[in-house]
N, C-alpha and C positions, 0 to 999 in steps of 0.2 A: 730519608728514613722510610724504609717500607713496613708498612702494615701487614704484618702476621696474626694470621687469623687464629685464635687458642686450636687444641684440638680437639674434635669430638669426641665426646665420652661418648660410648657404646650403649646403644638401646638398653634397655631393663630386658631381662629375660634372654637377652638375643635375639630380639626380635627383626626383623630387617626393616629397615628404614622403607618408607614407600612416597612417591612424592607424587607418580599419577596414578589416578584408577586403572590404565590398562597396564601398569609393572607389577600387578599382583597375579602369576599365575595360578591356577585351580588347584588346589591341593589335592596328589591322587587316592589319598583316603577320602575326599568330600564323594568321590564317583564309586569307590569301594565301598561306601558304606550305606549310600541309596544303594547298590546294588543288591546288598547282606540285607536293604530291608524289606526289598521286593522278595528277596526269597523268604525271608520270615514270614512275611505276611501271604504269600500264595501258597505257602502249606497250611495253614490256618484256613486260606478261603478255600483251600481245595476241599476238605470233609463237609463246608457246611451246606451244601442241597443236601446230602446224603446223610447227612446229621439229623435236619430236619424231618426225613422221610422215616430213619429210625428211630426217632422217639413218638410217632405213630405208631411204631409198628410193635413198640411193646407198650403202648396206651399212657402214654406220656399226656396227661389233657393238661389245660389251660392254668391249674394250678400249679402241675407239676414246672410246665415249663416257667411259669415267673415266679417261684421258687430258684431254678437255678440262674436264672439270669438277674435276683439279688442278691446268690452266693457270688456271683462271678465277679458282678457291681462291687462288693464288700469287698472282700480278697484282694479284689485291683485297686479298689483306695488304699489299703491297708498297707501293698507291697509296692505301689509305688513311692512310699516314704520310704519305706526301709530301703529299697532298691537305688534311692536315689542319696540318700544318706553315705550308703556304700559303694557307690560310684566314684564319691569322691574322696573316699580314704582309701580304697583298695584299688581304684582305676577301673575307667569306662569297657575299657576289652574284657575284663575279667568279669565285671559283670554280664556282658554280654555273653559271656561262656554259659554262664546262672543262667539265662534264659533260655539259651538253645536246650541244655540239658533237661530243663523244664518242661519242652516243648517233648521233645522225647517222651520223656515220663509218662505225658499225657497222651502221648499214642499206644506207648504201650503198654499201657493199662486199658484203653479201649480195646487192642487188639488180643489182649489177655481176659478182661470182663465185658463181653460183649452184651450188657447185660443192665439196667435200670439203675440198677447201683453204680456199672462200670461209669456211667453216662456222669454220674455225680462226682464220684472220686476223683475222673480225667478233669473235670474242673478246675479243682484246687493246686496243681502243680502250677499252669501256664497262669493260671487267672494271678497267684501271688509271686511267683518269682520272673514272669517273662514281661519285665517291662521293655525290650531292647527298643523300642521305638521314642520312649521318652532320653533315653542314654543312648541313643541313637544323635537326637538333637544337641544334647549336651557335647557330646564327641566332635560333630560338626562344628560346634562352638569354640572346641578347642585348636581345632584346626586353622579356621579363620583366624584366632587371636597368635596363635602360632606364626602366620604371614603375616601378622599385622594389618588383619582387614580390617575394616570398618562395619557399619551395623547393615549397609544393604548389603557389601556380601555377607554376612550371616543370614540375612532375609533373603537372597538368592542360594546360597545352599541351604536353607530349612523348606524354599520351595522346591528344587529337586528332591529331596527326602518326601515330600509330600505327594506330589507328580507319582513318585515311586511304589508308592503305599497305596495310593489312588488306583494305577495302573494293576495293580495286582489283585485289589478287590475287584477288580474287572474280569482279567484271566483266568484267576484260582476259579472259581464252578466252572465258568467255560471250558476249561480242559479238562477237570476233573469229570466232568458230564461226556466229554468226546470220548474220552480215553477207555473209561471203565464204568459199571453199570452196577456197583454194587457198595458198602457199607467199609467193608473190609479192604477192598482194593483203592478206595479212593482215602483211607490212612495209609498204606502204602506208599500212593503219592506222596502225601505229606511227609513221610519220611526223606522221601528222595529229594525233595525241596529243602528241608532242613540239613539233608546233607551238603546240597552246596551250597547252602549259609552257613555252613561252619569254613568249609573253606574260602570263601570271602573272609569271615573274622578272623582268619589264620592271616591274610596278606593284609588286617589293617596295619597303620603303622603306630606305635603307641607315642601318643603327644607329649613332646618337649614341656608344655602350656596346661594345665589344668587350672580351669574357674572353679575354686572352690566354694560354697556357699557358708555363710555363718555357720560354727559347728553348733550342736544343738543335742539333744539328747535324747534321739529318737522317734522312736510311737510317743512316748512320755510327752514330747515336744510337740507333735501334732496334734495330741489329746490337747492340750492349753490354748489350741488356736483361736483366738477369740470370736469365726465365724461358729465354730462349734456351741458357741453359748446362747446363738439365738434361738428364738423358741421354734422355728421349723426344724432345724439342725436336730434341738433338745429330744424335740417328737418322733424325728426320725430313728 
């Protein structure tokens, strides 16, 4: 009498079975999507010498500027809830559409209010809608669980995304300083960076896999967080 083995039931999700570390190849959205975040983030570094050199130059002093660098602080607490709440009911690409458009917004209203006010308004688009670097991670995550990786590849591709974002706070002033010598020209840049990070976001692929988080009920929901009830939080 031969022993018949039952038959395997099929992973959950479709996921593919993996038995060694080296039979999970690289998923080519984990390399599309560090790439989409070097260019995100090197049009952001491209403006900022020349950011800093305009808000001298229309008398930007020391209050002005940490004034805006706690709108910017707020806004980005505010919209990384929301942005990350809506990641995971409407899908990580789409959000990442919200933040390139954002990123726009915010130039061209610099290159429209070149001006004290312009400096404040360009703020609030990118500071509350362009979280792409945290739905960046979450994407990568999807990915991973899609191959049925494990938790170092997820901590080997969170550190390419990182390497990537790293790498670009490096180049962004460097090039923008080579290139161009002025206010206006180095938003520009930044354009042209955001343009091919939209095309990167257009060749991600959308994940079979999404890690959804407990559903919750928003800002309402972050408001209740019970760090929010300590007394430096309360002060703040």
């Amino acid at each position: 009498q031969t022993n018949q083995q039952p038959p395997t039931s099929p992973s959950p999700l479709g996921l593919m079975e993996r038995t060694k570390s080296d039979q999970l190849p690289t998923h080519h959205g984990v390399t599309s999507c560090a790439v989409m975040a070097f260019l995100s983030v090197l049009g952001s570094a491209a403006v900022l010498p020349f950011m800093q050199a305009r808000r001298d130059e229309l008398g930007c002093d020391a209050l002005c500027q940490g004034g805006q660098t706690s709108l910017q602080s707020g806004l980005t607490l505010i919209g990384a809830t929301l942005t990350g709440r809506a990641s995971d009911r409407v899908g990580r690409v789409g959000i990442l559409w919200v933040g390139l458009a954002a990123s726009f917004a915010s130039n061209g209203i610099r290159l429209a209010l070149d001006s004290m006010a312009g400096m404040w308004y360009s703020i609030v688009p990118m500071a509350l809608f362009n979280q792409n670097y945290s739905v960046s991670k979450a994407l990568l995550s999807d990915y991973i669980t899609e191959r049925n990786g494990t938790d170092a590849d997820r901590a080997g591709a969170a550190g390419q995304l990182g390497m990537a974002i790293g790498f670009s706070f490096m180049v962004g002033p460097m090039l923008s300083t080579t290139l161009v010598s002025g206010y206006r020209e180095a938003v520009f840049i930044s354009c042209v960076c955001f343009a091919a990070c939209g095309i990167c976001i257009l060749v991600l692929p959308t994940p079979a896999v999404t890690l959804e988080r407990d559903k919750g009920t928003g800002i309402m929901d972050f408001l209740r967080m019970p760090v929010l009830k300590t007394g430096g939080a309360q002060l703040l």
